[in-house]
N, C-alpha and C positions, 0 to 999 in steps of 0.2 A: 457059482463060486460063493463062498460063506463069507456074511457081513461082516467085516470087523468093527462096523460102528453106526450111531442111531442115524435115522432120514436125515434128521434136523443139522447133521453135522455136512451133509452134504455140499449143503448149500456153499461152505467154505472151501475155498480153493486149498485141498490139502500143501499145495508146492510152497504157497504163502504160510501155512502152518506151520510147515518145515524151516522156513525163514525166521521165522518169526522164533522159534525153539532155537532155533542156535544163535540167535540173532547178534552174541556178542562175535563169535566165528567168524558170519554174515561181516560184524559192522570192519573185520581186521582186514577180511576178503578185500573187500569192498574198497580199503586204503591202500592194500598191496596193490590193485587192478590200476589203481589211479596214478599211485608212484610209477609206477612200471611200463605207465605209454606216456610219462613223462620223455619227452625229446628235444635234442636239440634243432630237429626240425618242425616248426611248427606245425604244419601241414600232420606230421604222422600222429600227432597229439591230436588233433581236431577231428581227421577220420576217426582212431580209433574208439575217443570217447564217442563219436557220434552213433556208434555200433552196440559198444559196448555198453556204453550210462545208461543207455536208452530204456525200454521195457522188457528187458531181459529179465524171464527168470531164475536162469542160471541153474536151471537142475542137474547138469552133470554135476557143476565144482560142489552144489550142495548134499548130493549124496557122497561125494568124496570123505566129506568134512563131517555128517553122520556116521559113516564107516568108520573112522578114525577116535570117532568117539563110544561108536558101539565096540570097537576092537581094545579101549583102553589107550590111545597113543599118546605119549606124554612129550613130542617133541615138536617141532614145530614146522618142521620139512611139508606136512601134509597142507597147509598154507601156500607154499611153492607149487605145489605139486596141483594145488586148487585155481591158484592162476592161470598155473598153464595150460592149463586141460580147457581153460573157458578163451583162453588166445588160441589155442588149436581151433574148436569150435568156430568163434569167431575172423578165423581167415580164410575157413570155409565158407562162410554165410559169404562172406565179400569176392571172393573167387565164382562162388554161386551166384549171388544178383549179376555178376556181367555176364555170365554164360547164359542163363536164364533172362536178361532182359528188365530186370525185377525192375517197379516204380516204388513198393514202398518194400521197407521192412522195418518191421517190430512197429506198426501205426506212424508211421513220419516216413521223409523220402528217403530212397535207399542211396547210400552212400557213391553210388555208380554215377546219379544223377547229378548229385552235387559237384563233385569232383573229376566225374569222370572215369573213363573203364581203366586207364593204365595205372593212377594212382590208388585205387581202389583193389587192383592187381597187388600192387607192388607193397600196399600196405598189409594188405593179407600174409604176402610174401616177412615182411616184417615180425609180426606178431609169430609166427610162424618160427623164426629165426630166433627171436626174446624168447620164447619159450623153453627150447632147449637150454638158451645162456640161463636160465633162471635151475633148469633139472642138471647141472653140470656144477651150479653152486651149492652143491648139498651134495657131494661126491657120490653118488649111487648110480653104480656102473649100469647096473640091471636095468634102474627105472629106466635111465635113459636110450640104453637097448630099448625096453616095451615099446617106450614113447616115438622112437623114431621108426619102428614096424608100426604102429597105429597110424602114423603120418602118411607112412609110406601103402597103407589099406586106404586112408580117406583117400589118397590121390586116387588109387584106383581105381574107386567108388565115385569121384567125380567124374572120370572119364568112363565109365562103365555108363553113367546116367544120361550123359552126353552125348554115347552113342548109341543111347537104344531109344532117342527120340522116335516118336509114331514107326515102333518098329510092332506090331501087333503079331509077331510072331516070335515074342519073348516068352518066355516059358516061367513056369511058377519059379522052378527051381532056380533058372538064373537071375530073375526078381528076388527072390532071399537073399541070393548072395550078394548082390548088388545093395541091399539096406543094409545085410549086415556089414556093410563094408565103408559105407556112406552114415551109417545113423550108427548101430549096434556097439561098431566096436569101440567107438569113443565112450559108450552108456558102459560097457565091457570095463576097462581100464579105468576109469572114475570108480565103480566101485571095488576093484579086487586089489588097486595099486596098495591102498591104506593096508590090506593084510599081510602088501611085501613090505613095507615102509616095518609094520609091528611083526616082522618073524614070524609069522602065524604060519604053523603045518600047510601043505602042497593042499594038503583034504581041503582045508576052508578057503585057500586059496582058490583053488576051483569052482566051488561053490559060491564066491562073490564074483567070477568070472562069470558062471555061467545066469547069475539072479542078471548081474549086468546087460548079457547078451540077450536074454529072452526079453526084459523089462525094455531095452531099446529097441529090437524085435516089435514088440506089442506097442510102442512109441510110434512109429513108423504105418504101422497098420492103422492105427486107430487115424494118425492124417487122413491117410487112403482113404478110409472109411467117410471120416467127415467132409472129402471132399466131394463125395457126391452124396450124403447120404443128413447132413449138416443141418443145423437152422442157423442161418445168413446173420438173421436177428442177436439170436444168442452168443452166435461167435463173434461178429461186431466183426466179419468178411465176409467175403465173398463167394460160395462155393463153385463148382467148376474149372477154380484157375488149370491143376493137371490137364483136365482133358481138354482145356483151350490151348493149353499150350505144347500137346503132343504127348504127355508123360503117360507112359504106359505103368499103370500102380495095380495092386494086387485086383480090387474090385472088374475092373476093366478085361483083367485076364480070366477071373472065374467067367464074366459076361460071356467072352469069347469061345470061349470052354463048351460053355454049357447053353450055349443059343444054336436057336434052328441055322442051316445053311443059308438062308433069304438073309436073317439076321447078322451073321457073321459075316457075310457079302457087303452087304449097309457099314459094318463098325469096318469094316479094311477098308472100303472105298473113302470115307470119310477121314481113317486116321493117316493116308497119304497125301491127303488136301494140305496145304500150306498153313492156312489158316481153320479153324473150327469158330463155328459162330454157337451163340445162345438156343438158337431154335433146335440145333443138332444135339446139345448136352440134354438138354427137355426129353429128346426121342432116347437117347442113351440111357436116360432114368425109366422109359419105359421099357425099354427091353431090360434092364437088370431086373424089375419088379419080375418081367416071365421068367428069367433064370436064376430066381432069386437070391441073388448076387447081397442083399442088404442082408441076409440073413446070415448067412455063410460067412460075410465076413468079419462078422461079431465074430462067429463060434470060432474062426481061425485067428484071430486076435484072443479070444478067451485060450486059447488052447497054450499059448506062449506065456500068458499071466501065468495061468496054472504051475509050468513049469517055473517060471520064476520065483513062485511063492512057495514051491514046496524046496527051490536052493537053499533058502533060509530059515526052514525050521529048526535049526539048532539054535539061532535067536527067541524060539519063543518067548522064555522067561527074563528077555530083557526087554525095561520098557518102552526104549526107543524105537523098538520095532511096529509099534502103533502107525507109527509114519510111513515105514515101508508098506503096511497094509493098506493103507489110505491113498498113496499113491498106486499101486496095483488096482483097485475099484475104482480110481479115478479115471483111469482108462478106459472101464467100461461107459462112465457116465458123463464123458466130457463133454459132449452135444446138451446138457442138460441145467 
């Protein structure tokens, strides 16, 4: 894939550059998100900043709010619409730490633990419910359509994820459908809403659909990726949580694919075990090195940038597109 920018810039997290460029956008965000889990019950104020304030990067609401800027939008709905895409996201993570068990999330304890699985449930449930209140005050019958089909794909995609724990007879294709329906489509409607919000032609419309879908796509892979393939050090985690914990991810299915019968005997007999320990993840990185699983899974994480980078060459000659480019290679290089 073609550089869009020197070594030396690498080093910066482009998602904080992006911040950092819109950063008065960022600073408006950032005041809406805080009014807006204002409550009169204490308790849903406490969860939700504990989620939300925390070390979010917040890359859906900030490619929203890029889009809205590369499109020209001179109104101020794309705000709302930035909120809520980051309260949708954020009722998922808390629906997910109870299903999943989680201890931490975003570096501090995950909200399940503090509080508890039901309030943690029901907050989710919350933020969930604020969201549309917030896409129903800016009358647009449409968005609010997308936004409750998107709702109604995460749910899927969490029970989709749900039940194919150590199911090792998951198949590639219903693994895509499954991200794309858990990860993708929220990455999807963050950036194509702003071209319904500005009237822009069905053509670009589709086209910031589809940069969305493959970039969330490639978002989703590239975890997989680093969850076995990682430095622990560099990421400041842990790798192997997946496969400790059951989760059947793209790597793990190429494995199975493409290992000898002795091998694929070994990975089924293990991913029905209750529990996976440390010395079994070790043997699993050594069978992927034979069915080189590390390799493949780059080039099918590359294969999805690709597509998303060629959604957007009708931006070339604008400058904001620098960003889009820098996130797309950051993908490749985020172990780094």
């Amino acid at each position: 894939m073609k550089e869009t920018y020197k070594k030396s810039q690498i080093q910066i997290n482009p998602i904080d550059n992006l911040a950092i460029h819109l950063s008065s956008a960022v600073k408006r965000l950032d005041n809406e998100i805080k009014k807006n889990i204002q409550d009169k019950e204490v308790i849903v104020t406490n969860v939700s900043s504990h989620l939300i304030m925390g070390k979010s990067k917040k890359i859906r609401p900030l490619l929203t709010l890029l889009f809205a800027k590369i499109l020209k939008y001179k109104g101020n709905a794309h705000f709302n619409l930035a909120v809520c895409i980051e309260f949708i996201h954020n009722a998922t993570l808390l629906h997910d730490d109870v299903i999943d068990y989680a201890e931490i999330r975003r570096g501090k304890k995950a909200a399940n633990l503090i509080w508890g699985n039901k309030l943690s449930i029901l907050v989710g449930d919350y933020l969930l419910s604020k969201s549309f209140k917030l896409m129903v005050k800016d009358k647009s019958i449409k968005i609010l359509e997308i936004l409750s089909n998107t709702s109604l794909i995460l749910a899927r995609g969490q029970i989709q994820d749900a039940n194919n724990i150590s199911n090792a007879q998951l198949s590639e294709k219903d693994y895509l459908d499954l991200i794309f329906a858990k990860t993708a489509e929220l990455f999807s409607v963050s950036c194509y809403l702003p071209a319904v919000l500005t009237n822009k032609s069905l053509k670009i419309q589709n086209e910031l659909r589809e940069f969305g879908k493959n970039f969330g796509m490639a978002f989703q892979l590239s975890d997989d990726y680093l969850d076995y393939f990682g430095d622990s050090k560099k990421m400041g985690k842990n790798i192997g949580k997946d496969f400790l914990e059951g989760k059947i991810t793209y790597p793990l299915i190429h494995c199975i694919k493409n290992s000898s019968k002795a091998n694929q005997a070994y990975l089924n007999k293990i991913l029905k075990k209750k529990k996976r320990n440390k010395a079994e993840f070790l043997k699993v990185q050594k069978i992927m090195e034979l069915s080189n699983t590390k390799l493949e899974s780059i080039k099918f994480t590359n294969k999805y940038l690709k597509k998303a980078q060629n959604s957007i060459k009708r931006f070339e000659r604008d400058s904001d597109k620098v960003y889009l480019d820098n996130l797309i290679n950051y993908l490749l290089i985020r172990e780094h």
